[in-house]
C-alpha positions as CSV (number, residue, x, y, z in Angstrom):
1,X,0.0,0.0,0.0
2,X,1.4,3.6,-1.0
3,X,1.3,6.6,1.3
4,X,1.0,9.5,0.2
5,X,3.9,12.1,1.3
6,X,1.0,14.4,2.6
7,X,0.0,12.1,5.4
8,X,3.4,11.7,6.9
9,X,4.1,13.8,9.8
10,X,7.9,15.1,8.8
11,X,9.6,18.2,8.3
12,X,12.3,19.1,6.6
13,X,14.8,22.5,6.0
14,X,16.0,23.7,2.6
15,X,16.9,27.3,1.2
16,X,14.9,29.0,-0.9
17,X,16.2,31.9,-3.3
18,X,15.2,35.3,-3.8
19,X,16.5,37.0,-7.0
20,X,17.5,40.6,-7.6
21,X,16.5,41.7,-4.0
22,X,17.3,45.4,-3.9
23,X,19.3,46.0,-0.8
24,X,19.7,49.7,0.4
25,X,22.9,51.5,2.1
26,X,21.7,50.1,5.2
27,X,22.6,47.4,7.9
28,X,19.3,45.9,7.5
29,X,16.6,46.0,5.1
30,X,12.9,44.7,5.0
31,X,12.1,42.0,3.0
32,X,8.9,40.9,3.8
33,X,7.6,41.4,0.1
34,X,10.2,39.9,-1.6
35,X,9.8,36.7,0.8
36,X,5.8,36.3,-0.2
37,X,7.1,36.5,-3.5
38,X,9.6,33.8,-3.4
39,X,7.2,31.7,-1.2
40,X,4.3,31.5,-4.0
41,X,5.9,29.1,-5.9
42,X,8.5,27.3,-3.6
43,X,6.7,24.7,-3.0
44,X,7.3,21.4,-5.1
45,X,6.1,21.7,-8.7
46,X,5.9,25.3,-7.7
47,X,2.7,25.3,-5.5
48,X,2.6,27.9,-3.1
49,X,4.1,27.5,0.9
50,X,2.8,30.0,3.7
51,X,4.7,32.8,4.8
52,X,4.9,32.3,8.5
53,X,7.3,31.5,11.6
54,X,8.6,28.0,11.7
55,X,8.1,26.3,14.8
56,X,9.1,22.6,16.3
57,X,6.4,21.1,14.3
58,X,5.2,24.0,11.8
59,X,6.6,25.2,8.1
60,X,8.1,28.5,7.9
61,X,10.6,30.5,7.5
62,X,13.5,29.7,10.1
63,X,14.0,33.1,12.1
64,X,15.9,31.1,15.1
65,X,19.8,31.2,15.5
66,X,21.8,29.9,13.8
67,X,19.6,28.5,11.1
68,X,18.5,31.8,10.3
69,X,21.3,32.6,8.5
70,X,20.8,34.0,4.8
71,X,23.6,33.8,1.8
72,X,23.9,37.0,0.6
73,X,25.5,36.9,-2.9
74,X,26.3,39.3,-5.7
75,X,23.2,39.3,-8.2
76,X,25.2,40.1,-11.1
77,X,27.9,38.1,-11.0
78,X,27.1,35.5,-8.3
79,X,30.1,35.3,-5.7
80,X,30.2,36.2,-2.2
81,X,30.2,39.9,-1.0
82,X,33.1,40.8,1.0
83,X,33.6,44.1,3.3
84,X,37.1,46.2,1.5
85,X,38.8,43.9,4.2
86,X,37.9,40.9,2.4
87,X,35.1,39.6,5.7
88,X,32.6,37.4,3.6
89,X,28.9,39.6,4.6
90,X,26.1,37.3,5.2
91,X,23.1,37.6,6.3
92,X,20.5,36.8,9.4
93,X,16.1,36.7,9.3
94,X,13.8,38.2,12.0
95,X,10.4,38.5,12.8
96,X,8.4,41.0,14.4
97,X,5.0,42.0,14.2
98,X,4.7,40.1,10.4
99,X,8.1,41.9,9.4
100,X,10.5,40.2,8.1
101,X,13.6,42.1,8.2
102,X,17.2,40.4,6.6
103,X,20.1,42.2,8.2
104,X,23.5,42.1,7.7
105,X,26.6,40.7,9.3
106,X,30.5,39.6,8.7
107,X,32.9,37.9,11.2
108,X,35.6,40.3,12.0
109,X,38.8,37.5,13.6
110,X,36.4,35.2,14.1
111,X,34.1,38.3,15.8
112,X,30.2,38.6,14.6
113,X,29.7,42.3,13.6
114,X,26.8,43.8,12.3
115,X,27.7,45.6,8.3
116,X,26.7,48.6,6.8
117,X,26.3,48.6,3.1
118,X,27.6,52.3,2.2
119,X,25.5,51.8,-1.1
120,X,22.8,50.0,-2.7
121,X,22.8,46.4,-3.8
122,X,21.2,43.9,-6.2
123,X,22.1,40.7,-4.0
124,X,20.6,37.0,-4.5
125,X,19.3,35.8,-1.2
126,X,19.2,32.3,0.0
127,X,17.5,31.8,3.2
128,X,16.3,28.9,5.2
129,X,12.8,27.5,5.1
130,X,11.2,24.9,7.5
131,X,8.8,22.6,4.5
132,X,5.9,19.7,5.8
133,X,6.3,16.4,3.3
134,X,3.8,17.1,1.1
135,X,5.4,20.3,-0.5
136,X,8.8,19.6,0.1
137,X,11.1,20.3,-3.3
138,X,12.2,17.3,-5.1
139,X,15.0,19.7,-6.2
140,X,15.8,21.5,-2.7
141,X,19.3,19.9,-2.5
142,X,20.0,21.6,-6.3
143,X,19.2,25.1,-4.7
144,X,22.3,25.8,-3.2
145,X,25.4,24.2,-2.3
146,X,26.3,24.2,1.7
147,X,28.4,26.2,2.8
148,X,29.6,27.7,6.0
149,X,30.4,31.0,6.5
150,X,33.2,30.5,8.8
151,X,35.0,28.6,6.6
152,X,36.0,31.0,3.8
153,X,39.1,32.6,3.3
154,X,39.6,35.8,5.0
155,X,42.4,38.6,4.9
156,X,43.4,37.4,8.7
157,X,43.2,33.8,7.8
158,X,46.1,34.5,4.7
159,X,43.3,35.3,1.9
160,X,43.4,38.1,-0.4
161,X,42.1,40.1,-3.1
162,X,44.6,41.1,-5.8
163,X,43.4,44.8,-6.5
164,X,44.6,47.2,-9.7
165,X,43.4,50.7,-10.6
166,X,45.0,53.4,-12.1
167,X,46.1,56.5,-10.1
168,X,45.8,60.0,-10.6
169,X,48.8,61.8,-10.4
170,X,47.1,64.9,-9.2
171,X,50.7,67.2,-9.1
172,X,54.8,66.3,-9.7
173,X,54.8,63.3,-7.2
174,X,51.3,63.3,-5.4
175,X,49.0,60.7,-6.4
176,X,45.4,60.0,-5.9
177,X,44.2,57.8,-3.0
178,X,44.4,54.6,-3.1
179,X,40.6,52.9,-3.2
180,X,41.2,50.1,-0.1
181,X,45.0,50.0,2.3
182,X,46.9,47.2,1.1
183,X,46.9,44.3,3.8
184,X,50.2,45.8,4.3
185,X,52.5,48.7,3.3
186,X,55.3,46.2,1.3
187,X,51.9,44.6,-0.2
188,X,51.8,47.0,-3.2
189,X,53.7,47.4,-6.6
190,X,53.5,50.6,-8.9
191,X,53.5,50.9,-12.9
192,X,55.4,54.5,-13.2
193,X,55.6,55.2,-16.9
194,X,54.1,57.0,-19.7
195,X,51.0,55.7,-21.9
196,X,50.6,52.9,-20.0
197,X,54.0,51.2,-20.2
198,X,57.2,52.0,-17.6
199,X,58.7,50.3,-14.3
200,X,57.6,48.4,-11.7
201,X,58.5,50.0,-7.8
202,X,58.2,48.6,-4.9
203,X,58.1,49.3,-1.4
204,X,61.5,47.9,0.0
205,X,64.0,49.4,0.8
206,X,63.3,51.5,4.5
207,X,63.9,54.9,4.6
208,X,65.7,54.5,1.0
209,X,62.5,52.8,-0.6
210,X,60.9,55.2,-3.7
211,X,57.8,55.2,-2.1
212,X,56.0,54.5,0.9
213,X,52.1,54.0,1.7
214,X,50.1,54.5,4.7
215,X,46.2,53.5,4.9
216,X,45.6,54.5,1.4
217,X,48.2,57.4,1.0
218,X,51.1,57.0,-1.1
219,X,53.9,59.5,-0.5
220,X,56.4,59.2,-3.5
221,X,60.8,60.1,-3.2
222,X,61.7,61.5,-5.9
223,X,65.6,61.6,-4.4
224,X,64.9,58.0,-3.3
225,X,63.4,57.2,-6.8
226,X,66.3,59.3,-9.0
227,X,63.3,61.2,-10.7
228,X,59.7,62.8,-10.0
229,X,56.7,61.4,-11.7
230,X,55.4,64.7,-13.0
231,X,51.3,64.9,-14.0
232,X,52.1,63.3,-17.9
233,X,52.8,59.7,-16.2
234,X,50.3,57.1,-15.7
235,X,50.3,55.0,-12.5
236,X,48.8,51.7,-11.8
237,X,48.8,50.3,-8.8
238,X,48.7,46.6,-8.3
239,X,48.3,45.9,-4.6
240,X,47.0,43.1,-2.6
């Protein structure tokens, strides 16, 4: 005799995806419409689940730590967001009052700390939701592949991002800002040269090195360097 999967009493977790969500410069933004959305064809064969709390023995969206953890990625190119120190942001669920609210976090050494987008986002959420038998996807293990936060590569753990971006050389030997600080002040080569082309400098070299950087200032020796880099160079800076 078959049984039907509606008559068994089992739950079961899997994320389910919201596209194109439009974050805001914010910490936290509220996302109770785009969940509905998302929710009216989760189900399997796309039939509709309810947007509520999950509970012990109720469907719903997961708003308890730690499940209620959200990936947060990049909507147009689909990898992980990072803070300008390379801390992987993520993303956490509440309830209150029927809003649903996804705000945003990083670990900082291994230190939860809330993040502040400084400018809008089109992010691709994936967030945790608590399905009975009879509408649980056939596909929900397809969704997205596991992952753990704590796990990726971070700046402190040895990690990097290899930046480049041309420099304004604003007068004889004063250059724009860099856009992040290096991991470190030795991390950082510059192209000095004219239409693109010239010599590599680094760092080294102590008090006798042709440049130096601090945070994202770059103070160029001209005596150091044997010549100025007046405004008719092109920089590039290639800087970990």
């Amino acid at each position: 005799m078959a049984i039907d999967r509606a008559q068994l009493n089992w739950l079961q977790d899997a994320r389910v995806s919201i596209g194109g969500f439009a974050g805001t410069a914010a910490a936290s933004n509220v996302i109770t419409s785009a969940l509905t959305t998302a929710l009216s064809t989760a189900g399997d064969n796309g039939v509709a689940v309810p947007l509520q709390i999950a509970g012990a023995n109720a469907l719903g969206v997961i708003t308890t730590p730690p499940d209620n953890v959200a990936i947060v990625l990049d909507a147009t190119n689909k990898r992980p967001l990072a803070d300008v120190s390379g801390n992987e942001i993520y993303g956490k669920i509440t309830e209150a009052a029927g809003v649903y609210t996804l705000s945003y976090f990083k670990l900082v050494a291994g230190v939860e700390t809330i993040h502040t987008f400084a400018s809008a986002n089109s992010l691709d959420v994936f967030f945790a939701y608590r399905y009975d038998a009879a509408r649980f996807p056939k596909n929900a293990g397809l969704v997205i592949g596991g992952r753990i936060i704590n796990q990726d590569p971070s700046s402190s753990g040895g990690g990097s991002t290899v930046r480049s971006e041309r420099l304004t050389v604003t007068a004889t030997n004063t250059f724009s800002a860099l856009t992040v600080a290096p991991t470190s002040a030795t991390n950082i080569i510059l192209i000095v040269g004219l239409n693109g082309g010239g010599e590599s400098v680094n760092p080294f070299g102590g008090a006798a090195a042709a440049f130096s950087v601090s945070g994202t200032t770059i103070t160029w020796s001209a005596v150091n360097a044997g010549y100025s880099v007046p405004t008719t160079y092109q920089v590039t800076a290639v800087y970990w």
